[in-house]
N, C-alpha and C positions, 0 to 999 in steps of 0.2 A: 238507567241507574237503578240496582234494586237493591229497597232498603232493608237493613235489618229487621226483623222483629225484635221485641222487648228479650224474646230465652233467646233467641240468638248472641243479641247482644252479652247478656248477660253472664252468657258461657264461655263467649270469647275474651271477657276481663277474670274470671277463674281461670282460666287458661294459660295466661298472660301469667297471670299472678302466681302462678304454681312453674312456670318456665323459670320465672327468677328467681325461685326461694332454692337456695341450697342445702336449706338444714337436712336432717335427715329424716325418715319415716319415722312418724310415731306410733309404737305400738299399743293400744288402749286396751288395757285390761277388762277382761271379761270375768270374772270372779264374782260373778253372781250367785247369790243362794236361790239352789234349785232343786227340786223333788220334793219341798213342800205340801203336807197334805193334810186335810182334817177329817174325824168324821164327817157323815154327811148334815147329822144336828149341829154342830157346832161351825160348821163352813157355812149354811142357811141361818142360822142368828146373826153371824158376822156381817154377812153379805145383807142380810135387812137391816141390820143397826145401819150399815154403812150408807144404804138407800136410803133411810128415815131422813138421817143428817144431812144428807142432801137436798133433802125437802121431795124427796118422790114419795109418791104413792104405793104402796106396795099390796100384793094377794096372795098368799098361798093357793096353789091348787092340784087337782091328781087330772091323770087322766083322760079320766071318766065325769069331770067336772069341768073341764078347761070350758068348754062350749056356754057352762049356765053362768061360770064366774066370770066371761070375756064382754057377754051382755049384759049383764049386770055392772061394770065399770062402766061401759058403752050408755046405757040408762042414765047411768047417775051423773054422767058430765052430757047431757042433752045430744049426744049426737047420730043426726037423725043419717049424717051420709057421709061415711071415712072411705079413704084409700086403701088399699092392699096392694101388694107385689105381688107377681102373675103367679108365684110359687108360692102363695102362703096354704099352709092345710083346708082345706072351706068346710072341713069340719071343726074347724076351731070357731066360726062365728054362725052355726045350723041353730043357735038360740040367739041369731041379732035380726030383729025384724026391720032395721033399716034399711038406707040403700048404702050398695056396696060398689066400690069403679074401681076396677082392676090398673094400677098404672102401668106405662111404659116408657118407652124414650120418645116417642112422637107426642105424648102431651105436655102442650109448656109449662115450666114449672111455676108461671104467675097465676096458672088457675088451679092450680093445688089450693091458691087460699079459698077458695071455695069449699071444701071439705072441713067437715067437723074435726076430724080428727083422721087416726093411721093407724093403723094394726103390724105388726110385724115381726120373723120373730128375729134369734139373734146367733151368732157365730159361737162367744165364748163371754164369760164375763169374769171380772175379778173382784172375790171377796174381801180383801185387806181393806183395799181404795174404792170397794161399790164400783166400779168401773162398767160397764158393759161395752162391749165391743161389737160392732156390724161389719158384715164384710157384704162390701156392694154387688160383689160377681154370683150373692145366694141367692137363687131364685125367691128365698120367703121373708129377705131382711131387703130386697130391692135397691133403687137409686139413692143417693144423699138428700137431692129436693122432696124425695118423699118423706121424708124424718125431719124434713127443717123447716117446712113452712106450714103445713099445720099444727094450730094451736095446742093439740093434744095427743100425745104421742102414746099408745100402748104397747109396750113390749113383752113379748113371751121368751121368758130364759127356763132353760131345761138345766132345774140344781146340776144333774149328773157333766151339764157345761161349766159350772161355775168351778175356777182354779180358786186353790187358796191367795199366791203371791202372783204379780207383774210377770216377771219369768217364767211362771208355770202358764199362765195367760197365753202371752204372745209367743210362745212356742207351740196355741195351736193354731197358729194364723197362718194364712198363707201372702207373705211379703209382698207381692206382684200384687194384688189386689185390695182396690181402693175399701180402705179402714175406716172407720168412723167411731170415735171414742167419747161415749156419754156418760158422765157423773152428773146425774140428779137432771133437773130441766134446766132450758139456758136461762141464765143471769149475770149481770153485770152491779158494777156500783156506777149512779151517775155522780158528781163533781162534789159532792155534800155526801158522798159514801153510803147514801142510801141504797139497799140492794131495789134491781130493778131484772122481774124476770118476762123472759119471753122476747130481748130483744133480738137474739139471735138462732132463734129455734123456739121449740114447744115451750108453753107458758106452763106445759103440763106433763110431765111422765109418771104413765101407770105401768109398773110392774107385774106383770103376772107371773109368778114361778110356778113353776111343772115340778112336783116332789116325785113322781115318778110319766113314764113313757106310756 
């Protein structure tokens, strides 16, 4: 006798359940406002206002600075040995004198908590909602367990990624591949509504934006 799995099952009661529904197809309107754009000062105010209120940490930076302001965050939250994804630039941390361990998919992801923190950078982000977006399949924004179990999370977003609105966002994404959508660090409220951060990912996100390439 072989048993089901959990999505086996699971699929075969939507199945079921779509066999007997008669009604007819719904069509869901798509009537989204799109082609939204700001300059590039007023879309980087937005997008740091939006980051502040989330409680991250934010840095401007060029270029030709990413490297001293990446060690410089690095300094200032003590951490002596972060993660990267095998595709992050390794000129972005040539001013980090700690240690560095390149992840991959054969390290478990219970010894991530071993790492200070994680470097990374990012797909696309959005300035309305502060949103930033990872796509798992980029060699320099890597796996999910690398973003969620250590406590300090640094992101590099390049302003010329960040969309004004949602719409303009996730039209640069590529659907098929695993997404990852972060506003601020994790936090929850425990039972008396007190916020409580860091239960389900970084206690800590530092933003670094790239004002230019």
């Amino acid at each position: 006798m072989v048993t089901a799995t959990a999505r086996e099952t699971v699929l075969h009661r939507v199945r079921d359940a779509l066999a007997l529904s008669d009604g007819p197809e719904v069509t869901v309107p798509r009537g989204y406002r799109t082609g939204r754009s700001l300059p590039d000062e007023e879309r980087l105010a937005l997008f740091v206002d939006r980051l502040v209120d989330y409680r991250a940490q934010v840095r401007t930076c060029t270029a030709a600075t990413t490297a001293a302001v990446l060690a410089e965050v690095l300094q200032a939250h003590g951490a002596r040995k972060i993660g990267v994804p095998p595709g992050l630039d390794p000129a972005w941390l040539a001013g980090y004198d700690g240690e560095t361990v390149t992840d991959s998919a054969d390290v478990p992801a219970p010894s991530l908590d071993g790492l200070d923190g994680v470097v990374t950078g990012s797909a696309v982000s959005c300035a309305e909602t502060g949103t930033i977006f990872l796509d798992g399949a980029a060699a320099d924004q890597g796996r999910r367990a690398l973003t969620l179990v250590p406590d300090l999370h640094v992101c590099v977003v390049e302003l010329s990624s960040v969309r004004t609105g949602v719409p303009e966002a996730v039209a640069q994404l590529t659907p098929e591949h695993p997404i990852t959508l972060i506003s601020g660090p994790s936090a929850t409220s425990d039972i008396e509504l007190e916020r409580v951060e860091g239960v389900h990912g970084p206690r800590t996100l530092a933003v670094v934006i790239r004002t230019d390439r």
